[in-house]
C-alpha positions in Angstrom: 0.2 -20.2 -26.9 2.4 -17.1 -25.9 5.6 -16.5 -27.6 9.1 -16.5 -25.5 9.0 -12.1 -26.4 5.3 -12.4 -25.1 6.3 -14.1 -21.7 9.4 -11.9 -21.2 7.6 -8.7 -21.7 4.8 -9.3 -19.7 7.2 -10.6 -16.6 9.3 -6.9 -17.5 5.0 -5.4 -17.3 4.3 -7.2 -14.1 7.4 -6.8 -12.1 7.1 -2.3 -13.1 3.8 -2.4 -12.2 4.2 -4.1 -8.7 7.3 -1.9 -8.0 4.5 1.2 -9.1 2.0 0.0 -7.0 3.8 -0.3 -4.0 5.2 3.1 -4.1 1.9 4.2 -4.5 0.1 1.8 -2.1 2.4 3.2 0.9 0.7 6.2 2.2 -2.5 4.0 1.8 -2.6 2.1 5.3 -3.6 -1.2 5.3 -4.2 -1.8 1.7 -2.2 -3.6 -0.6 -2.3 -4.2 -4.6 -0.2 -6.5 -6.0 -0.2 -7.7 -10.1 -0.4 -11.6 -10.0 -0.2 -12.2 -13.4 0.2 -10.0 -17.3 -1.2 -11.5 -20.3 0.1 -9.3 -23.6 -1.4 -9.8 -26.8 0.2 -11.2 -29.5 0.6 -7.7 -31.8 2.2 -6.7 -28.3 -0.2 -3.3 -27.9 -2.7 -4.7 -25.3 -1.4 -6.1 -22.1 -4.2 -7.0 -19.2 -3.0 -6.6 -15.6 -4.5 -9.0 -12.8 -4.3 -7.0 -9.9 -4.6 -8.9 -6.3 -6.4 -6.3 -3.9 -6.7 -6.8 0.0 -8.7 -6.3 1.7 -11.2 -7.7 -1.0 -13.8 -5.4 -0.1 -12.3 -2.0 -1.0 -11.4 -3.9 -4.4 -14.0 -2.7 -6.6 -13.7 0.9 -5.6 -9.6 0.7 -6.1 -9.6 -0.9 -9.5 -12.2 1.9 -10.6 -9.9 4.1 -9.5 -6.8 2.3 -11.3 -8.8 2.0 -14.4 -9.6 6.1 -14.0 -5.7 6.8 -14.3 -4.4 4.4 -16.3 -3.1 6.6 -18.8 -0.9 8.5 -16.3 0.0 4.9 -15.1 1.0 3.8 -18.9 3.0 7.3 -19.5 5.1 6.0 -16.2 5.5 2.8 -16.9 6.8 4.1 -20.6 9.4 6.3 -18.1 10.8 3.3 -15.9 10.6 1.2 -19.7 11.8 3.7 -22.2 15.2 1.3 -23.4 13.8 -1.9 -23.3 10.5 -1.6 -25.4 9.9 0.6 -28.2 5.9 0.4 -27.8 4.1 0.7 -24.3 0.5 -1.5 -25.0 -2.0 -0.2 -23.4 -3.1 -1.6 -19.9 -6.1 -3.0 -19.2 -6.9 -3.8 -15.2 -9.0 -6.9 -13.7 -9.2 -8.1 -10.5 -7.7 -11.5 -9.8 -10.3 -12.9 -7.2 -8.2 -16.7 -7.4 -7.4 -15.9 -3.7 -11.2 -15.5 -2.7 -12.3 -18.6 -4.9 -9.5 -20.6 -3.0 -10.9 -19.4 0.7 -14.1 -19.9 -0.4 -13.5 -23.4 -1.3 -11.7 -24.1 1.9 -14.5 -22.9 4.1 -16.7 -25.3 2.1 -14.3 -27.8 2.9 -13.7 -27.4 6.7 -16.5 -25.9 8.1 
């Protein structure tokens, strides 16, 4: 069960992190990353990021590169978040593959 801080933090996480992304994923064409859902722990000094990829099958090979700069990513996320939290947790990155399982199940469905 998360906390009312918990939630609110990791909405504050997610909704930096998209803006970050997109900045970043503009001179990419055709690619898009976008953070579905934060969980933070409850100490508040891990928080895991669920990034939604597309297309799906440049995925693994943009999360490794995510995961490759994720310190430079938590120093700018500390920038853009340097009044509202004292602590920036570190950021762990997964890929959300709900999307997939849903199409996957629907082409199962409707052949």
């Amino acid at each position: 069960m998360e906390t009312t801080r918990q939630n609110k933090i990791a909405r504050l996480i997610q909704k930096e992190l998209s803006e970050m992304f997109l900045l970043q994923t503009k001179a990419m064409n055709g690619v898009l990353v976008s953070v579905s859902v934060v969980r933070i722990s409850p100490d508040m000094s891990v928080a895991k990021a669920y990034l939604s990829i597309f297309p799906s099958n440049k995925s693994a090979e943009i999360l490794q590169n995510i995961n490759a700069n994720a310190k430079s990513i938590r120093y700018e996320l500390g920038t853009r978040l340097r009044y509202q939290l004292r602590i920036i947790p570190e950021l762990k990155f997964f890929i959300d593959d709900s999307l997939d399982y849903i199409e996957k199940i629907d082409q199962l469905l409707h052949p």
